[in-house]
Gaussian input, Z-matrix of N, CA and C with variables (Angstrom, degrees):
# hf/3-21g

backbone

0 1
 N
 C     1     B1
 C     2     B2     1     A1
 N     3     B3     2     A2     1     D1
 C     4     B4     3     A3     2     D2
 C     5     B5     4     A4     3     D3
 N     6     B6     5     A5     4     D4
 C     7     B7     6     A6     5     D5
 C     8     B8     7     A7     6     D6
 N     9     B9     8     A8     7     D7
 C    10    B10     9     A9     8     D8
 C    11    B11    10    A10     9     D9
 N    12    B12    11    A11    10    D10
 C    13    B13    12    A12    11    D11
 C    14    B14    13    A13    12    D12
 N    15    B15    14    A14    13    D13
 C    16    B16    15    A15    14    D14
 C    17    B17    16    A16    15    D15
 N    18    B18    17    A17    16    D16
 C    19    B19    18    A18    17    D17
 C    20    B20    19    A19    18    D18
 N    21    B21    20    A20    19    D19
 C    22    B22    21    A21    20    D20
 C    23    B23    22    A22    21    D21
 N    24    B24    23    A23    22    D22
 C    25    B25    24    A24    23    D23
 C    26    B26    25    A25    24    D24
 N    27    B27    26    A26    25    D25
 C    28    B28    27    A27    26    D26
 C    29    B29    28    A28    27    D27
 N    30    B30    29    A29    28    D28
 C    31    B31    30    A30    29    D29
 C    32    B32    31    A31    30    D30
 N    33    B33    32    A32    31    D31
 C    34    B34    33    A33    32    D32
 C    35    B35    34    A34    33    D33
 N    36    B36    35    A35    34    D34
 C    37    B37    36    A36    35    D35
 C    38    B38    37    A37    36    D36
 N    39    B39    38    A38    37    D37
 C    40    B40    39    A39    38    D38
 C    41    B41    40    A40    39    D39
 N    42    B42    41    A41    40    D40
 C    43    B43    42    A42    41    D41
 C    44    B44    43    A43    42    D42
 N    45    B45    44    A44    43    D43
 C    46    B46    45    A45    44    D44
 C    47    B47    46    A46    45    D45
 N    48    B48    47    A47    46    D46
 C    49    B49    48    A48    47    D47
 C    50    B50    49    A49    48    D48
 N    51    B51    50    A50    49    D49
 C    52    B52    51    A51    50    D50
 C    53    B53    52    A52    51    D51
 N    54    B54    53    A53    52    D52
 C    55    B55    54    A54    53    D53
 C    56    B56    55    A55    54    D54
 N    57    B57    56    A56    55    D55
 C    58    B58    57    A57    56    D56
 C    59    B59    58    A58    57    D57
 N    60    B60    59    A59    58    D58
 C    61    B61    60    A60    59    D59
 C    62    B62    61    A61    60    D60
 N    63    B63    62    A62    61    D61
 C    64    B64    63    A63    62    D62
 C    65    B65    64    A64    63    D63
 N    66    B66    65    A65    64    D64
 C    67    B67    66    A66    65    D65
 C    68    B68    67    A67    66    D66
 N    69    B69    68    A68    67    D67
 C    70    B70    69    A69    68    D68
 C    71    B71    70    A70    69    D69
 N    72    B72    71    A71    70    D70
 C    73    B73    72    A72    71    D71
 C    74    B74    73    A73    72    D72
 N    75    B75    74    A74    73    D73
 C    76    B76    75    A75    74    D74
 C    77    B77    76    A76    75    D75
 N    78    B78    77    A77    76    D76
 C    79    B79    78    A78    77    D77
 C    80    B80    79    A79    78    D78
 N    81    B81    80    A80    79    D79
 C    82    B82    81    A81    80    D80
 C    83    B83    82    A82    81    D81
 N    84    B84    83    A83    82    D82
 C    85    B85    84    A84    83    D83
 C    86    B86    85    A85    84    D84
 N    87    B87    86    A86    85    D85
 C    88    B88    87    A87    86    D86
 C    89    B89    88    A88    87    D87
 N    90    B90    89    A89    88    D88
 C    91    B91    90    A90    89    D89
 C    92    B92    91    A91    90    D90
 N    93    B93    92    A92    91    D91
 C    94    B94    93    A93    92    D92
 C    95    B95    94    A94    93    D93
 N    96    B96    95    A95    94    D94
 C    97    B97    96    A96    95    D95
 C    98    B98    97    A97    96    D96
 N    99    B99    98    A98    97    D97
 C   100   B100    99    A99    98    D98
 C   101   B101   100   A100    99    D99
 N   102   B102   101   A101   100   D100
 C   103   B103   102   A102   101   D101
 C   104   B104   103   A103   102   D102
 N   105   B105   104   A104   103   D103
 C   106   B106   105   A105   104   D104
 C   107   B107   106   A106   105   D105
 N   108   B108   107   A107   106   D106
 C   109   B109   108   A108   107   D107
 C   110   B110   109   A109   108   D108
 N   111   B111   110   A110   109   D109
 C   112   B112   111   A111   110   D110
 C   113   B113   112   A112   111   D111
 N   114   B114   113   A113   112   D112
 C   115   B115   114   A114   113   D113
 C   116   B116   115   A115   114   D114
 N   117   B117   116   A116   115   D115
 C   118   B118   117   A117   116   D116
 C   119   B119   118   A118   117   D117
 N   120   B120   119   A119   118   D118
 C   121   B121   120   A120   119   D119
 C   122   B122   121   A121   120   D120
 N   123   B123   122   A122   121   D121
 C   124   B124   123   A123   122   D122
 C   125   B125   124   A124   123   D123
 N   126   B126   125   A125   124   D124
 C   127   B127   126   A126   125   D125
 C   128   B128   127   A127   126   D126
 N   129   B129   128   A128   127   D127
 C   130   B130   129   A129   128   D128
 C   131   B131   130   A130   129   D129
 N   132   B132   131   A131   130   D130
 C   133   B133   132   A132   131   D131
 C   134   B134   133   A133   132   D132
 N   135   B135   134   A134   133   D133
 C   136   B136   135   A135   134   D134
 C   137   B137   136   A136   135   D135
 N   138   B138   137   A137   136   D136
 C   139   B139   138   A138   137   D137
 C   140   B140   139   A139   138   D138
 N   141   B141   140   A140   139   D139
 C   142   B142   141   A141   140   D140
 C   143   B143   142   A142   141   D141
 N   144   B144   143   A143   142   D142
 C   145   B145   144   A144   143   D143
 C   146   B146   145   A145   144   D144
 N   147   B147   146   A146   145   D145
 C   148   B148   147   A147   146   D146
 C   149   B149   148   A148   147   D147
 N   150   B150   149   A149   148   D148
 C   151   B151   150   A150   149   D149
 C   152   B152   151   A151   150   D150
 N   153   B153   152   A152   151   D151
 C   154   B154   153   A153   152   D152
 C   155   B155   154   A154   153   D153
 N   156   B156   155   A155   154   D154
 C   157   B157   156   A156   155   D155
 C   158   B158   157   A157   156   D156
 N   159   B159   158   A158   157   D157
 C   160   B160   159   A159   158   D158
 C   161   B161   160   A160   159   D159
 N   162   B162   161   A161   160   D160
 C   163   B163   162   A162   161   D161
 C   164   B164   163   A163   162   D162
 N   165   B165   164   A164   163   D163
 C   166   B166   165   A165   164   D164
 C   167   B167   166   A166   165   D165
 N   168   B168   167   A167   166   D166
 C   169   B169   168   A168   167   D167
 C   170   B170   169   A169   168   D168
 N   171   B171   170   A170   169   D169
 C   172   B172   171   A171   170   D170
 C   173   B173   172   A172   171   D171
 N   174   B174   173   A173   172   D172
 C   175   B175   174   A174   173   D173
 C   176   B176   175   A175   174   D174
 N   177   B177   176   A176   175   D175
 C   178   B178   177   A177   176   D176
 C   179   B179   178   A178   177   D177
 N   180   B180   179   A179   178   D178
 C   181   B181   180   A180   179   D179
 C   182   B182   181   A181   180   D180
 N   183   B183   182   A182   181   D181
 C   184   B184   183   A183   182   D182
 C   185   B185   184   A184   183   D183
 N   186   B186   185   A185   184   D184
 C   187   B187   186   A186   185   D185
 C   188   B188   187   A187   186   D186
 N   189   B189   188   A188   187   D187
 C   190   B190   189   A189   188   D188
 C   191   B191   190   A190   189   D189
 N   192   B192   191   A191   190   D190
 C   193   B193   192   A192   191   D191
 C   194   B194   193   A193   192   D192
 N   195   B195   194   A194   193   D193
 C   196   B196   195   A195   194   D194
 C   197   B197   196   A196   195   D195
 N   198   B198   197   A197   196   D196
 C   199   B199   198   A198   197   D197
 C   200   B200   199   A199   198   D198
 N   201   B201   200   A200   199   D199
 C   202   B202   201   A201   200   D200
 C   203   B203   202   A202   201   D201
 N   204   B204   203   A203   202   D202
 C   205   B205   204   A204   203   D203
 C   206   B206   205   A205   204   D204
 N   207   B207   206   A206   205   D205
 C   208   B208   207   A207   206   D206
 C   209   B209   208   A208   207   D207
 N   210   B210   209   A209   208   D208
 C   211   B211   210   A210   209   D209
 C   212   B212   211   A211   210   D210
 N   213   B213   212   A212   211   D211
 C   214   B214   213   A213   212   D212
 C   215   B215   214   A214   213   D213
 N   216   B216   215   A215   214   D214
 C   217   B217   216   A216   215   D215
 C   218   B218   217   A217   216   D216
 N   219   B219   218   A218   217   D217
 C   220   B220   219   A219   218   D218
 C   221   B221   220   A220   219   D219
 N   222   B222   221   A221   220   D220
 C   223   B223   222   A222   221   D221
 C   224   B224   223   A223   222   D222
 N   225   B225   224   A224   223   D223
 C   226   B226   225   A225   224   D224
 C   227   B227   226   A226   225   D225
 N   228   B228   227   A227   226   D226
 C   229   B229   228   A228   227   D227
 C   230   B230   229   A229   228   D228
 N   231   B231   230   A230   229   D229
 C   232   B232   231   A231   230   D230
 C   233   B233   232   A232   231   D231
 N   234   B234   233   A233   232   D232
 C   235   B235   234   A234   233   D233
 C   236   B236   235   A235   234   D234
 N   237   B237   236   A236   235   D235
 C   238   B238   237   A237   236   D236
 C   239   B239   238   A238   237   D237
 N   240   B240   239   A239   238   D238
 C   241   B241   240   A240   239   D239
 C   242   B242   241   A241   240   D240
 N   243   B243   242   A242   241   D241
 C   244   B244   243   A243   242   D242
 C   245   B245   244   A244   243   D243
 N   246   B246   245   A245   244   D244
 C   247   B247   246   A246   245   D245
 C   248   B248   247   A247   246   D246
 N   249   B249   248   A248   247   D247
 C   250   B250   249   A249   248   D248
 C   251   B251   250   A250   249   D249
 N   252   B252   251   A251   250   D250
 C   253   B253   252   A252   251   D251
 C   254   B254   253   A253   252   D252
 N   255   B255   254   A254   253   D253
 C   256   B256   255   A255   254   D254
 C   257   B257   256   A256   255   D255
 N   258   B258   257   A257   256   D256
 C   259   B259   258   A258   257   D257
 C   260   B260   259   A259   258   D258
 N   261   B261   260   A260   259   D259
 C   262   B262   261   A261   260   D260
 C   263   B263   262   A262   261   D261
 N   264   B264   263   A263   262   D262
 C   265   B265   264   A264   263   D263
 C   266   B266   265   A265   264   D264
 N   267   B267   266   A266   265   D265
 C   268   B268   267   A267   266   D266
 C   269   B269   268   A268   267   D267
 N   270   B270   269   A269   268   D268
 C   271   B271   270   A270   269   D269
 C   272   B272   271   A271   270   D270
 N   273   B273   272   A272   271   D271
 C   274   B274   273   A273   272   D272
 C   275   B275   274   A274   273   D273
 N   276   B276   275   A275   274   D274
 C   277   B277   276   A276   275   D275
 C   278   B278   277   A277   276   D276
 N   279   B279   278   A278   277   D277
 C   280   B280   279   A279   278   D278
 C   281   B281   280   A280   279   D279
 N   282   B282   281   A281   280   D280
 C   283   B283   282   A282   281   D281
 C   284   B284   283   A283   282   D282
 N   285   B285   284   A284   283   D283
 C   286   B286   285   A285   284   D284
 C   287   B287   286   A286   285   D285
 N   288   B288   287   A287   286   D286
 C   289   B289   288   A288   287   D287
 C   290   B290   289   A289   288   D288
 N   291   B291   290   A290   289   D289
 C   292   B292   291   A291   290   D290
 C   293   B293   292   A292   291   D291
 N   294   B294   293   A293   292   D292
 C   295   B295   294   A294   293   D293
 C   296   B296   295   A295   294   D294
 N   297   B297   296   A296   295   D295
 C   298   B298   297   A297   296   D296
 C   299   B299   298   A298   297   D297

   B1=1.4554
   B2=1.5311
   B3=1.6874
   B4=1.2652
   B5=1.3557
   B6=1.7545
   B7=1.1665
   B8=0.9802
   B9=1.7221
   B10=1.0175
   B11=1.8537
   B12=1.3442
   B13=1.0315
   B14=1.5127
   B15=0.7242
   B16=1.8478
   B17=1.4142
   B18=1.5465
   B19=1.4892
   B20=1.1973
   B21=1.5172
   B22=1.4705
   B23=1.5562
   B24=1.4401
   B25=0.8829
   B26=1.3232
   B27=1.6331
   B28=1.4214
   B29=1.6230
   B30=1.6995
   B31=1.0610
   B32=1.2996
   B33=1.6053
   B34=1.2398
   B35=1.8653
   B36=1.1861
   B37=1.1828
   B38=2.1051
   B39=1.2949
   B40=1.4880
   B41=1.8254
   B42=1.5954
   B43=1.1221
   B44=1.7408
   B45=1.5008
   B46=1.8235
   B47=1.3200
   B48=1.4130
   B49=1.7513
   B50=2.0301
   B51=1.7926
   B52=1.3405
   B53=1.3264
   B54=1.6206
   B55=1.9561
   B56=1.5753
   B57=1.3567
   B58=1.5863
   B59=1.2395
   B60=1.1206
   B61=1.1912
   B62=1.6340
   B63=1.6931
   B64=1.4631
   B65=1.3865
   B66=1.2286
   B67=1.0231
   B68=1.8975
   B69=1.4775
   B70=1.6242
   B71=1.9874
   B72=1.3279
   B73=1.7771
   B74=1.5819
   B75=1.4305
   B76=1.6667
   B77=1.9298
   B78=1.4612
   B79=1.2398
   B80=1.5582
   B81=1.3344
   B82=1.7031
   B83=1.5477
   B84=1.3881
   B85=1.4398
   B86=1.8674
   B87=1.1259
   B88=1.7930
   B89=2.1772
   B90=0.7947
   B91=1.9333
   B92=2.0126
   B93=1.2087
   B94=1.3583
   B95=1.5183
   B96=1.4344
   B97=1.0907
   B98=1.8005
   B99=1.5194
   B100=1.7096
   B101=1.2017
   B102=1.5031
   B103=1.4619
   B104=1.4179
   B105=1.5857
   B106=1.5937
   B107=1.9221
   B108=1.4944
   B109=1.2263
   B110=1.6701
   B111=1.7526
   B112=1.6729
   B113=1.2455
   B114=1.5195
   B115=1.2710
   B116=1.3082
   B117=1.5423
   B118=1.7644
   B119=1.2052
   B120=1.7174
   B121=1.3581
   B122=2.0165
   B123=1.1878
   B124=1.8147
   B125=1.4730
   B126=1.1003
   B127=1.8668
   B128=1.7764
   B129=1.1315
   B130=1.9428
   B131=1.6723
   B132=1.2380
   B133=1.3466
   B134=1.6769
   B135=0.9888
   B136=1.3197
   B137=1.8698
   B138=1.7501
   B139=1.3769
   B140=1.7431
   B141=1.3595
   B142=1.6914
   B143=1.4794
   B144=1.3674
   B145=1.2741
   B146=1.6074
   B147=1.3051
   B148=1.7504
   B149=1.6351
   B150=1.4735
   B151=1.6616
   B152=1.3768
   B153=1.5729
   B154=1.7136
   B155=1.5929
   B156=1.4081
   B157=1.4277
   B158=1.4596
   B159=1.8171
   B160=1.0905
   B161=1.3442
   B162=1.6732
   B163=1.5449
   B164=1.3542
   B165=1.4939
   B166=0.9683
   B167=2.2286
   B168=0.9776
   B169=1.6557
   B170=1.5712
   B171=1.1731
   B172=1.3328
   B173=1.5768
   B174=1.7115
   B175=1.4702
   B176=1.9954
   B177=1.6197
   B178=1.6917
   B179=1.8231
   B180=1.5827
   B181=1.8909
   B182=1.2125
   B183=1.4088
   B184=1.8122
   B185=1.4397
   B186=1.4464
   B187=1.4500
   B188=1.5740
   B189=1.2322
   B190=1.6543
   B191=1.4993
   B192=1.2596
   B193=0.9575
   B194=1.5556
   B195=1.4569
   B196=0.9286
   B197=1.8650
   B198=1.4659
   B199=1.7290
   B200=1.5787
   B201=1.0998
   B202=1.6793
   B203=1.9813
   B204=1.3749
   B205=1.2653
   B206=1.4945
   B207=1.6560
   B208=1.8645
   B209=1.5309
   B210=1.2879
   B211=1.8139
   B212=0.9782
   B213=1.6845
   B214=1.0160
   B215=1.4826
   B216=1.6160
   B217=1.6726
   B218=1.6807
   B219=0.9948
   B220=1.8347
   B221=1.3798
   B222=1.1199
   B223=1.5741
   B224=0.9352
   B225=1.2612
   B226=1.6113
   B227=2.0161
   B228=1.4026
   B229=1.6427
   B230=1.4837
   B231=1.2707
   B232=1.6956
   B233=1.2887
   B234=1.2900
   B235=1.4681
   B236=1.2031
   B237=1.8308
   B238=1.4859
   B239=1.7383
   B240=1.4468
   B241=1.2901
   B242=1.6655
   B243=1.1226
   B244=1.0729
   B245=1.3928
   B246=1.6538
   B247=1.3357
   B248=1.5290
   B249=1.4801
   B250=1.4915
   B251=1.0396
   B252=1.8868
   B253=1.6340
   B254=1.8725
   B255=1.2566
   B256=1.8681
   B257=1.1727
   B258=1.1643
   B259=1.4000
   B260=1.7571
   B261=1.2987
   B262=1.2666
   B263=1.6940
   B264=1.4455
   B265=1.6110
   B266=1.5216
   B267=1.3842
   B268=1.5851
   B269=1.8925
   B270=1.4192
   B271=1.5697
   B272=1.1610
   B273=2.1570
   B274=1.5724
   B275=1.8824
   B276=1.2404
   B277=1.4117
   B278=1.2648
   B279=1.6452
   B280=1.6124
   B281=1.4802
   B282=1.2693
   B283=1.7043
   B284=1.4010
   B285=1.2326
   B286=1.5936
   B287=1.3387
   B288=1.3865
   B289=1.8855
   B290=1.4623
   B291=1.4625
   B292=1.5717
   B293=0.8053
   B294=1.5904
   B295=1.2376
   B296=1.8507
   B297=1.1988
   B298=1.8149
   B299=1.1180
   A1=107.86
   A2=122.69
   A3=114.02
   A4=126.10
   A5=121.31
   A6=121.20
   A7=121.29
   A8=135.89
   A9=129.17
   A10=101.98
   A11=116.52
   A12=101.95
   A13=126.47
   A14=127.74
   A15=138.93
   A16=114.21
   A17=123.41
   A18=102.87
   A19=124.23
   A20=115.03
   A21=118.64
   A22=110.75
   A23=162.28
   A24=120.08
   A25=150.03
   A26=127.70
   A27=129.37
   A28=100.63
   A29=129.63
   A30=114.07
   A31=98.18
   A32=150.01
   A33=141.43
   A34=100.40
   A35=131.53
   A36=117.80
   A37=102.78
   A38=89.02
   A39=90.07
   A40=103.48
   A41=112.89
   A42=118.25
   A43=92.92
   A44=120.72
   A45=114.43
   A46=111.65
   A47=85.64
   A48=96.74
   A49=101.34
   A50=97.91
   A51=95.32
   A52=109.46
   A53=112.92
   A54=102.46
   A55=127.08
   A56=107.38
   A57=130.06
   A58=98.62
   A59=132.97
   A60=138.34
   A61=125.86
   A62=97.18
   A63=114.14
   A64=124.71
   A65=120.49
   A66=120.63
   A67=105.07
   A68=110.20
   A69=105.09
   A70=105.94
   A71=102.81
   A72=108.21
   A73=99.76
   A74=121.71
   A75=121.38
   A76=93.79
   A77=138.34
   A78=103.55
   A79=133.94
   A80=89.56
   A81=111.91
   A82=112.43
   A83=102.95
   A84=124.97
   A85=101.50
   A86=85.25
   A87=71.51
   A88=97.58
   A89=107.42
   A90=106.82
   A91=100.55
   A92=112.37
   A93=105.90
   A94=93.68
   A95=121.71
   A96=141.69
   A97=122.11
   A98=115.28
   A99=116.42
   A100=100.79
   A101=100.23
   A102=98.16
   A103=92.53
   A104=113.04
   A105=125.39
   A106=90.10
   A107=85.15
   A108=94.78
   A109=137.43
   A110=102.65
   A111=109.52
   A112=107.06
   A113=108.30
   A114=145.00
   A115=121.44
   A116=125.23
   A117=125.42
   A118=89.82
   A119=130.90
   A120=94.54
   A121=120.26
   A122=84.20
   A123=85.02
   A124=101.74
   A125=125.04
   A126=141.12
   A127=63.37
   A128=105.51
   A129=128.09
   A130=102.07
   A131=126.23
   A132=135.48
   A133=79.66
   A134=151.00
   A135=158.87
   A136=107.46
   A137=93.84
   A138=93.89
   A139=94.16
   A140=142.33
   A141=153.48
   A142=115.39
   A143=119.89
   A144=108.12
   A145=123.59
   A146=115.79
   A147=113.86
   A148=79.58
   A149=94.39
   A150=123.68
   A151=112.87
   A152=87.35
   A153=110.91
   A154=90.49
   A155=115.41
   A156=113.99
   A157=81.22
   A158=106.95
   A159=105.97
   A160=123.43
   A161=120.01
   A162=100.37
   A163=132.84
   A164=128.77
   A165=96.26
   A166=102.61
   A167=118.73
   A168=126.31
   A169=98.57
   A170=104.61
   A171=126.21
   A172=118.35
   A173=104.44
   A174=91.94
   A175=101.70
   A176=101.91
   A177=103.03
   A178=78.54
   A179=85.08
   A180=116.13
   A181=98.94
   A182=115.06
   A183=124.23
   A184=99.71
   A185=112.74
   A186=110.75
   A187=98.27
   A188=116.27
   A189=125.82
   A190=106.07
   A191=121.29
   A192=123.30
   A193=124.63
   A194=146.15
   A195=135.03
   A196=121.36
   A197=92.21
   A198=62.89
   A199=116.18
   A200=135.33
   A201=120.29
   A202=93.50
   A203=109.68
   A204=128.21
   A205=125.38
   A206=101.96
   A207=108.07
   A208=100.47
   A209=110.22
   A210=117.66
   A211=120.15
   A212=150.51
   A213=146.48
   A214=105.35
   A215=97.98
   A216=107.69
   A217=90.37
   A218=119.84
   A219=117.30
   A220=108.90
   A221=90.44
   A222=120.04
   A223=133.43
   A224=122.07
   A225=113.63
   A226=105.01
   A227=88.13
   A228=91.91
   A229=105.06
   A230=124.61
   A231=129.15
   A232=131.64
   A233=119.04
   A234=109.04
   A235=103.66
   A236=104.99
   A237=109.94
   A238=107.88
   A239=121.92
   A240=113.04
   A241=109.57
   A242=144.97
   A243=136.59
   A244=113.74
   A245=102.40
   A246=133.95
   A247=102.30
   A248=103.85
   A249=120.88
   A250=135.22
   A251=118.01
   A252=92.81
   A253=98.54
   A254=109.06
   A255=100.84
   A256=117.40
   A257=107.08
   A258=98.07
   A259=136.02
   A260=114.87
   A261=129.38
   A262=109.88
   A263=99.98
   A264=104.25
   A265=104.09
   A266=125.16
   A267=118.50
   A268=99.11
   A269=123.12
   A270=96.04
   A271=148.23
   A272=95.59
   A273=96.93
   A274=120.06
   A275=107.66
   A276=119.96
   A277=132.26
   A278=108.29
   A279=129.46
   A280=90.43
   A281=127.45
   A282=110.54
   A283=100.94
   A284=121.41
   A285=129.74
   A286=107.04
   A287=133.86
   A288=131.53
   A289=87.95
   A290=144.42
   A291=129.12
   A292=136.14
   A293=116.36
   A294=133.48
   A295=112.79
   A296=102.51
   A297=95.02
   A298=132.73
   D1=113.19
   D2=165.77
   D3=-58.45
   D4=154.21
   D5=164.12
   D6=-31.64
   D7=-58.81
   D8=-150.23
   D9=-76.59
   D10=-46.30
   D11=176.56
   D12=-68.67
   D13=-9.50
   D14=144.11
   D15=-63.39
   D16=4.95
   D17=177.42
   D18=77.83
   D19=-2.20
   D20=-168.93
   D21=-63.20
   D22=115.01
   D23=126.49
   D24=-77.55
   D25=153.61
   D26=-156.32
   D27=-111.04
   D28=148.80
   D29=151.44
   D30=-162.96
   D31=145.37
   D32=-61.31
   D33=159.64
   D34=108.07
   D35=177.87
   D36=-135.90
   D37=151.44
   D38=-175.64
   D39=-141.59
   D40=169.87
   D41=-161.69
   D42=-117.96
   D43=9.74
   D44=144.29
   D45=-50.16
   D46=168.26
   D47=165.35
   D48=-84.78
   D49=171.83
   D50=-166.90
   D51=-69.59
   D52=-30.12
   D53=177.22
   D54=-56.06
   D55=-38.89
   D56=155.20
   D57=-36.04
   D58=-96.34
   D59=-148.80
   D60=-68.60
   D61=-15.68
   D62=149.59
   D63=-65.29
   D64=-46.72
   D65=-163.54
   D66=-87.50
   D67=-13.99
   D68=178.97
   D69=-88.79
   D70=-16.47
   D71=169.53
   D72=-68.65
   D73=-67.80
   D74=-174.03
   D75=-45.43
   D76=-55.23
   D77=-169.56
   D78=-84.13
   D79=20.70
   D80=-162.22
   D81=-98.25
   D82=-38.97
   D83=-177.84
   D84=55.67
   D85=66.71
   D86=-173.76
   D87=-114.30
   D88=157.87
   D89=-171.91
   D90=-95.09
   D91=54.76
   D92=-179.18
   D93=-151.04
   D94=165.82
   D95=163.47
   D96=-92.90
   D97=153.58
   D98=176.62
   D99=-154.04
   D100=142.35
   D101=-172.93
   D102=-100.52
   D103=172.14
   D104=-166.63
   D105=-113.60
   D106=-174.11
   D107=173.35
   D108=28.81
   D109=47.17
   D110=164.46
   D111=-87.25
   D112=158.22
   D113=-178.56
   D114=-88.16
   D115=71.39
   D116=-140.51
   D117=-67.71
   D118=-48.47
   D119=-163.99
   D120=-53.97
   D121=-29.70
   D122=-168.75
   D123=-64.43
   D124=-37.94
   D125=-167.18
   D126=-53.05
   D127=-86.72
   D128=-143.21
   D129=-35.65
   D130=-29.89
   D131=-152.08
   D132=-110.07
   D133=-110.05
   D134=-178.65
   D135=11.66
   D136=-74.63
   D137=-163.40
   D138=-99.38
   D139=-27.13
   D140=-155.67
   D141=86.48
   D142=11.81
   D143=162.10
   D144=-48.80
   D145=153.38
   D146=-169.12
   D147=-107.52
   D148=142.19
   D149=150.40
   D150=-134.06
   D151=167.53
   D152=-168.84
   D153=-81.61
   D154=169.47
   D155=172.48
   D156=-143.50
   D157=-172.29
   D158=-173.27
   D159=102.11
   D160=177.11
   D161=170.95
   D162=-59.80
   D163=-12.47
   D164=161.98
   D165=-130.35
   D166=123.73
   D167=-169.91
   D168=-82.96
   D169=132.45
   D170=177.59
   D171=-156.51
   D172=154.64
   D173=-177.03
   D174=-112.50
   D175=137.47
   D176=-167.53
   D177=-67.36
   D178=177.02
   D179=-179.74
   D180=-57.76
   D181=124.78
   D182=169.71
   D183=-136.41
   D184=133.12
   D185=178.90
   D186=-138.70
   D187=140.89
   D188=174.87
   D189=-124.10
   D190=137.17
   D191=162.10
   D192=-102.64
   D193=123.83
   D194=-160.04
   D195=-130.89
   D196=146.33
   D197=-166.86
   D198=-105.32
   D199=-123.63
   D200=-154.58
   D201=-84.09
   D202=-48.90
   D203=176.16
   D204=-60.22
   D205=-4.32
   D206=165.12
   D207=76.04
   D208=26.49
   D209=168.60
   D210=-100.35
   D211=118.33
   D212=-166.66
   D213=-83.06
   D214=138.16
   D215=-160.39
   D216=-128.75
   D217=-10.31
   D218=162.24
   D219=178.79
   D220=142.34
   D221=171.83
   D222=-103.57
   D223=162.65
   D224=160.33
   D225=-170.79
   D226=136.71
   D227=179.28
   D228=-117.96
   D229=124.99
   D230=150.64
   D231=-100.47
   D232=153.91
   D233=-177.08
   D234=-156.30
   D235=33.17
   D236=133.96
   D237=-157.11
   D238=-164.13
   D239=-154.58
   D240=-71.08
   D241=20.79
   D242=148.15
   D243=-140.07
   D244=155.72
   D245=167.37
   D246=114.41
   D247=58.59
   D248=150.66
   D249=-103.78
   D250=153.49
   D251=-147.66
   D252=-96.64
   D253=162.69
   D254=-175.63
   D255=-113.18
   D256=161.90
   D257=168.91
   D258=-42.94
   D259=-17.29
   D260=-176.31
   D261=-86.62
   D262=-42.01
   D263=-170.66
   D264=-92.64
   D265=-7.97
   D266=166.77
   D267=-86.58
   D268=-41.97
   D269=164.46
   D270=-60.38
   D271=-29.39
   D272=172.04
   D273=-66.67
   D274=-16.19
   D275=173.94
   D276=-67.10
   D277=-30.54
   D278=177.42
   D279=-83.41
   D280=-42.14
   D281=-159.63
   D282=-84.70
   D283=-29.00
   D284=173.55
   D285=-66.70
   D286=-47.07
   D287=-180.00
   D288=-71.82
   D289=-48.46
   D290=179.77
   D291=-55.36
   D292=-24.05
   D293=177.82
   D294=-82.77
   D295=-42.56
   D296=167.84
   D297=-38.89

């Protein structure tokens, strides 16, 4: 079952600049919005996501899931190429919190 038809909404932030990050949505074709140009350390301090510092600053994979009330109902932080959350395991999570 896709997000969208689950109601999911998605939205997406990165530490490119905003043309970057325009131009990686047009090859993505994906139906959500991301904003460009965050400030990881502040992201990192705010919510505890880990970033790289250094020459080049970046923020590792952080995904929240939240529910109607803007409460985070799972998380997950990486800070290397796996253990991101997917599209499959943020629906099985909504139908599992609906079902309680």
């Amino acid at each position: 079952m896709p997000l969208k038809a689950s109601d999911i909404k998605v939205v997406a932030g990165s530490v490119d600049p905003v043309d970057k990050v325009a131009k990686l949505l047009e090859s993505l074709y994906v139906g959500f919005g991301m904003w460009g140009e965050l400030d990881a350390p502040t992201v990192s301090a705010d919510t505890g996501a880990p970033y790289q510092d250094g020459d080049k600053i970046f923020l590792h994979g952080t995904g929240w899931l939240l529910n109607p009330d803007g409460e985070i109902v799972q998380s997950l932080y990486s800070t290397g190429p796996i253990g991101r959350l997917t599209a499959s395991d943020i629906v099985r999570k909504v139908l599992f919190e609906k079902a309680r």
